[in-house]
C-alpha beads as a LAMMPS data file, in Angstrom:
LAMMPS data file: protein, C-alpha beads

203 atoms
202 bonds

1 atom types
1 bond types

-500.0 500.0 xlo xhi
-500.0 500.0 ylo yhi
-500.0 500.0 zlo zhi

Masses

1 110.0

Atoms # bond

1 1 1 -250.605 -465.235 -129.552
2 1 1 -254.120 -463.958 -130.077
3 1 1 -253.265 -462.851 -133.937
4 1 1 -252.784 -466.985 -134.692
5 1 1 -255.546 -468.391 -136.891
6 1 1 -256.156 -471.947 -137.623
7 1 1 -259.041 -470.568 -140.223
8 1 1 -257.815 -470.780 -143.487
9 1 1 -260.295 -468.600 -145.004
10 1 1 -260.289 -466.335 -141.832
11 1 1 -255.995 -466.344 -142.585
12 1 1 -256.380 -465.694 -146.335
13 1 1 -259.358 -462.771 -145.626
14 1 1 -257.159 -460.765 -142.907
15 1 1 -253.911 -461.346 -144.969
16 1 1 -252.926 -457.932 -145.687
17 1 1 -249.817 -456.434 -146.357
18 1 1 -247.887 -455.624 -143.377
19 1 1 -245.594 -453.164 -143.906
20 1 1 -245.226 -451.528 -140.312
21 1 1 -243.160 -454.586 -138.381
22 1 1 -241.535 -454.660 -135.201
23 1 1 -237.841 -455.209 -135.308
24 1 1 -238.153 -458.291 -133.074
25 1 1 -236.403 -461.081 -133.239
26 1 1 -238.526 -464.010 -135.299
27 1 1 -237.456 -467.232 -133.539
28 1 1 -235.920 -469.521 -136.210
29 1 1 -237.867 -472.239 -135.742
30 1 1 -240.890 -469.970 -136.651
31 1 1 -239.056 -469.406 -139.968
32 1 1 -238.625 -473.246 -140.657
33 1 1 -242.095 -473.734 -139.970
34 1 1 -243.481 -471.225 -143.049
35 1 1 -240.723 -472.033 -145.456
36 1 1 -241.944 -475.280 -144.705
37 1 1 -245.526 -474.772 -146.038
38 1 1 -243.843 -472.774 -148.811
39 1 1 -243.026 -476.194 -150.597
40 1 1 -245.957 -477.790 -149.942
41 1 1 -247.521 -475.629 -153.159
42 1 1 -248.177 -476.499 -156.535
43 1 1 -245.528 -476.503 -158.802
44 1 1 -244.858 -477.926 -162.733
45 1 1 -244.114 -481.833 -162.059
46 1 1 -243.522 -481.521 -158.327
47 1 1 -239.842 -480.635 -159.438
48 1 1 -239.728 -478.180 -156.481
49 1 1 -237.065 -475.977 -157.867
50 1 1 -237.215 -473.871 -155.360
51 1 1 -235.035 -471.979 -152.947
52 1 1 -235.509 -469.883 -150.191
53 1 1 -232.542 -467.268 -149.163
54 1 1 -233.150 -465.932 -145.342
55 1 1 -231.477 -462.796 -144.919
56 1 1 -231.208 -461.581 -140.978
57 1 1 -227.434 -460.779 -140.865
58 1 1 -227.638 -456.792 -140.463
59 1 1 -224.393 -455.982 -142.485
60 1 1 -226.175 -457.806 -145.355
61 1 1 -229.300 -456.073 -145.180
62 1 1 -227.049 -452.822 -144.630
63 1 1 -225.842 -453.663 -148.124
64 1 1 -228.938 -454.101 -149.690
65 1 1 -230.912 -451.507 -148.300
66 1 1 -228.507 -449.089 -149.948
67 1 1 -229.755 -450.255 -153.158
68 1 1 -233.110 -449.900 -152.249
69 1 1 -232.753 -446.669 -150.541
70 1 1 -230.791 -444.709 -153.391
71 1 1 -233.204 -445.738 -156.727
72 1 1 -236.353 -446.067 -154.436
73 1 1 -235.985 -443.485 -151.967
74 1 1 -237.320 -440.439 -153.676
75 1 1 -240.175 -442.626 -155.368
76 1 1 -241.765 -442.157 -152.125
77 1 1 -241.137 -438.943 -151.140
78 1 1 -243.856 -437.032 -152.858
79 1 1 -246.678 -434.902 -150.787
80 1 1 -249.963 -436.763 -150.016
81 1 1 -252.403 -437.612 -152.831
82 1 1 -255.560 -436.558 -150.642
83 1 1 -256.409 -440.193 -151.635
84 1 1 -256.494 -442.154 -148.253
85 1 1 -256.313 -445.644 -149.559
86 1 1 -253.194 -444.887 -151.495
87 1 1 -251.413 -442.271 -149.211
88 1 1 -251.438 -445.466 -146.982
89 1 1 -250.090 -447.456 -148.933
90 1 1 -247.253 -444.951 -150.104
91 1 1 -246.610 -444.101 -146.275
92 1 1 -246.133 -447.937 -145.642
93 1 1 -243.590 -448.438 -148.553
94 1 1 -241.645 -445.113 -147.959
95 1 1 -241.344 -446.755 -143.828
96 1 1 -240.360 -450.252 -145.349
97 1 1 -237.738 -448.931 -147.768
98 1 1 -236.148 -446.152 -145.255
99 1 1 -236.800 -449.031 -142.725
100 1 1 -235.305 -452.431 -144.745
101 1 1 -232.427 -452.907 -142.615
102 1 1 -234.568 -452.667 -139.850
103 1 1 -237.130 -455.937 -141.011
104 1 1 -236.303 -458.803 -138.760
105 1 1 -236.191 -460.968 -141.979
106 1 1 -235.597 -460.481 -145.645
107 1 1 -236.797 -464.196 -147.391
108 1 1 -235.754 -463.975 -150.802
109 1 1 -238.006 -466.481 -152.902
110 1 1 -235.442 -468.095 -155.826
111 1 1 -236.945 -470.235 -159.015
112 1 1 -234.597 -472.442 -160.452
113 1 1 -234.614 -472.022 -164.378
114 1 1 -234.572 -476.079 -164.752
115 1 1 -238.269 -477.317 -165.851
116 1 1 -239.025 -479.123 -167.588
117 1 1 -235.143 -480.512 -167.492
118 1 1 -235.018 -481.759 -171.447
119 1 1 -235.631 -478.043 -172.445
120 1 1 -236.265 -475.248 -169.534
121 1 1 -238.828 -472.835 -169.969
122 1 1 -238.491 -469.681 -167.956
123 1 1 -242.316 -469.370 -167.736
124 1 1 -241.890 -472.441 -165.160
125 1 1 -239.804 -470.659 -162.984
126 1 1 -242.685 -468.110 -161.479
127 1 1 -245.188 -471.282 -161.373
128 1 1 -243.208 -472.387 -159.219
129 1 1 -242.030 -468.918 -157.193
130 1 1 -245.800 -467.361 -156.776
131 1 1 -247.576 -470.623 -155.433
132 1 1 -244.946 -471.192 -152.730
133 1 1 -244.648 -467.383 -151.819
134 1 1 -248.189 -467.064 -151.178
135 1 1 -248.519 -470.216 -149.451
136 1 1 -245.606 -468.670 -146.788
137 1 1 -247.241 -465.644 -146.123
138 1 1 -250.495 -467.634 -145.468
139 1 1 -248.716 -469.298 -142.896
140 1 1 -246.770 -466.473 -141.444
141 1 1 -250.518 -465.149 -140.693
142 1 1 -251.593 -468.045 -138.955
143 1 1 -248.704 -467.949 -136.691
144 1 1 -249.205 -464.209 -136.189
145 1 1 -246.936 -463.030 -138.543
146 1 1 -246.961 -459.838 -140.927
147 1 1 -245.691 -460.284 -144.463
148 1 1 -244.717 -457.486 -147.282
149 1 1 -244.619 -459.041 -151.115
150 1 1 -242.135 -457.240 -152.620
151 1 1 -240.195 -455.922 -155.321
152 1 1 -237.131 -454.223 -154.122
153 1 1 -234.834 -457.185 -155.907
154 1 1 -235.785 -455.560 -159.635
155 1 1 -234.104 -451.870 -158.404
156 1 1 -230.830 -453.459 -158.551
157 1 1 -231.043 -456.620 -159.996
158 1 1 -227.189 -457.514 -160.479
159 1 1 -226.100 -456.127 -156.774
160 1 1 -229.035 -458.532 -155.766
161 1 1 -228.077 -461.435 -157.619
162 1 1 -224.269 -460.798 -156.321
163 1 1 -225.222 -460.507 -152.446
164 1 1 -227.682 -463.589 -152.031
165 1 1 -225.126 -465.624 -154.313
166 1 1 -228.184 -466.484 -157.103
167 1 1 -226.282 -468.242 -160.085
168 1 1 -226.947 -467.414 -163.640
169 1 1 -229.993 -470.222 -164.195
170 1 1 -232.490 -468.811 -161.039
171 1 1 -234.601 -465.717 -160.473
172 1 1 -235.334 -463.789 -157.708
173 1 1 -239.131 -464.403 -157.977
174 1 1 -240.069 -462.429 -154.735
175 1 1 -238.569 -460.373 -151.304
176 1 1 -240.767 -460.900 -148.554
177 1 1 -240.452 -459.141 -145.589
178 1 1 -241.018 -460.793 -141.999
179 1 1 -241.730 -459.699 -138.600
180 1 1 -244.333 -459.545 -135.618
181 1 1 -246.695 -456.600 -136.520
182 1 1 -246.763 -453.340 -135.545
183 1 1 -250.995 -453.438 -136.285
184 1 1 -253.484 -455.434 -135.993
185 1 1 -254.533 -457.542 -138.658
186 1 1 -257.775 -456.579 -140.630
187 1 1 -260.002 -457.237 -143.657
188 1 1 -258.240 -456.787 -146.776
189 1 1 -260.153 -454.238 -149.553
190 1 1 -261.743 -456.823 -152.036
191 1 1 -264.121 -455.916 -154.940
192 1 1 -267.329 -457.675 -154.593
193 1 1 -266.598 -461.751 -156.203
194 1 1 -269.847 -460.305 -158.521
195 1 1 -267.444 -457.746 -160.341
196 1 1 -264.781 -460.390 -160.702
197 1 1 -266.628 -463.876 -161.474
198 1 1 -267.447 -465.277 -164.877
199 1 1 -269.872 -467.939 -165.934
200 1 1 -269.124 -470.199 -168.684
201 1 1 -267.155 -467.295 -171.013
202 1 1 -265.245 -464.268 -170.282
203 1 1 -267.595 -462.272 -172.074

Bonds

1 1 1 2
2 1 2 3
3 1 3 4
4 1 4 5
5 1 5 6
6 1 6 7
7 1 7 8
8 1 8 9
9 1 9 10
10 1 10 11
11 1 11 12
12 1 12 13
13 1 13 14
14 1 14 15
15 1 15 16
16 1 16 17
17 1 17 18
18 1 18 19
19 1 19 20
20 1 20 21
21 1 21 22
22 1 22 23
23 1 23 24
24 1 24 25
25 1 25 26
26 1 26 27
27 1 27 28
28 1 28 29
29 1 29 30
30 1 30 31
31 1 31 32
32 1 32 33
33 1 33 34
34 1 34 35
35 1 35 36
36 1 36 37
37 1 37 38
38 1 38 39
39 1 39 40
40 1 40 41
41 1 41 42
42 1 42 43
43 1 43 44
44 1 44 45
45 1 45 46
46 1 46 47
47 1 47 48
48 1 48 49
49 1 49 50
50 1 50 51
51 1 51 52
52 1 52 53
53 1 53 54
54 1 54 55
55 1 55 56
56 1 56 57
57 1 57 58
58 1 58 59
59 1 59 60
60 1 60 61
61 1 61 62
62 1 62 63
63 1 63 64
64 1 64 65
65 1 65 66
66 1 66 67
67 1 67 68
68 1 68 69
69 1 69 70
70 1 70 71
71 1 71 72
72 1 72 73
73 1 73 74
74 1 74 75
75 1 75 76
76 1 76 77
77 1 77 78
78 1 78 79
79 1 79 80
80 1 80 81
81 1 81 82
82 1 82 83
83 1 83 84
84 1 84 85
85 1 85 86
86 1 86 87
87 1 87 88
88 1 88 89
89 1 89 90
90 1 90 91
91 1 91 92
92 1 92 93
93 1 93 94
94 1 94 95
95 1 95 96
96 1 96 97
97 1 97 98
98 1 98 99
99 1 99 100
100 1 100 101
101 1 101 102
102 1 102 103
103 1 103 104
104 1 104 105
105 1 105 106
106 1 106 107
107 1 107 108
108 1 108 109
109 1 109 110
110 1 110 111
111 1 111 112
112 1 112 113
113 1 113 114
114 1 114 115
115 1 115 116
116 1 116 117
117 1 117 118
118 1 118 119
119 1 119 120
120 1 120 121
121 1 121 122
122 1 122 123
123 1 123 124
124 1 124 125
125 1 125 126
126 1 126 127
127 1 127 128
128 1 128 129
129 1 129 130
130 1 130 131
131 1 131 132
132 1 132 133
133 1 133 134
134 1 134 135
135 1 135 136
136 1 136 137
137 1 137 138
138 1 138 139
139 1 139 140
140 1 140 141
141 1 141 142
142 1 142 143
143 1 143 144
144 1 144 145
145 1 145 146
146 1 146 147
147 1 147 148
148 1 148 149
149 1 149 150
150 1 150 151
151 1 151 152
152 1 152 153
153 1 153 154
154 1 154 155
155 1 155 156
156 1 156 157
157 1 157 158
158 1 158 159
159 1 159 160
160 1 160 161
161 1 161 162
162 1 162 163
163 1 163 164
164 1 164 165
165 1 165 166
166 1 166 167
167 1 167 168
168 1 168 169
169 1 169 170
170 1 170 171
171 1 171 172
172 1 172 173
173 1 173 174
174 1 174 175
175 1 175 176
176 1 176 177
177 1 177 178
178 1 178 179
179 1 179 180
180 1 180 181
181 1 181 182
182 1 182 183
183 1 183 184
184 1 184 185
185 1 185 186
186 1 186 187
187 1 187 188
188 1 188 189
189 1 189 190
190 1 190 191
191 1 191 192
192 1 192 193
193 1 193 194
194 1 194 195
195 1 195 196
196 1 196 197
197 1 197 198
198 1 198 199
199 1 199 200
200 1 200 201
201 1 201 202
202 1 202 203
């Protein structure tokens, strides 16, 4: 596919967030393949605690879309702000959360609660979850895949929990959506690394 990168910076500067996806089916292997480079990232004492719940069953994403829909719905809703950048954005969210049951793939990003295992600190647990969720959707754009971080798990966290079978001692760290892209990829909006780089001190 022409959208496949083997750039790494050309991947991470065109990695936006896709939130217009086709409902094609992803092949599984293709879903291996980025959950795959999820664990190769960093995490506290290469412990790995880690899991990563693929959701493509329609009946389950059915049941969670309901959730979604009925405390996120009318979030969304509102008249346009007149400003472009976040109209946008608001347009793409109200598509993916009218739309959920529609994504090809739902991959639900779980931190085990077990590091370090004398004494467990929860702070561990996204450490672990945020390094291996970016590192997936890095891959899903080299392969030509769009990607949505999102946060749809925190509008219902118990009914969440309950569907994707997450015991007591994990987190839903992230729900990433998954799917061949309606658009093409671009340039995502960056301030200039002046605005945003130190030297030496903070301040």
């Amino acid at each position: 596919m022409s959208d496949q990168s083997n750039d790494i910076r050309e991947v991470m500067r065109t990695c936006i967030a896709m939130r217009h996806l086709k409902t094609d089916e992803v092949p599984e292997q293709m879903i291996i393949d980025v959950v795959r480079a999820a664990t190769y990232a960093s995490n506290p004492g290469n412990s790995q605690n880690w899991r990563f719940v693929v959701v493509r069953d329609r009946d389950r994403k059915e049941r969670l879309a309901s959730h979604v829909r009925a405390t996120m719905g009318a979030r969304f809703s509102g008249e346009p702000t007149g400003d472009e950048s976040r109209d946008k954005m608001m347009a793409g969210a109200r598509r993916l959360v009218e739309g959920f049951a529609d994504v090809p793939v739902w991959i639900f990003v779980i931190g085990l609660n077990a590091y370090p295992p004398q004494a467990p600190n929860e702070s561990f647990v996204w450490s672990t979850v945020y390094p291996a969720s970016q590192n997936l959707v890095l891959a899903a754009r080299a392969l030509g895949l769009g990607t949505t971080f999102t946060t749809f798990h925190l509008v219902a966290p118990d009914a969440f929990r309950a569907e994707l079978g997450v015991p007591n001692d994990a987190h839903i760290g992230t729900s990433i959506a998954l799917g061949f892209p309606e658009k093409k990829f671009t340039s995502v909006n960056r301030k200039a690394v002046s605005e945003v780089i130190r030297w030496e001190r903070f301040s």
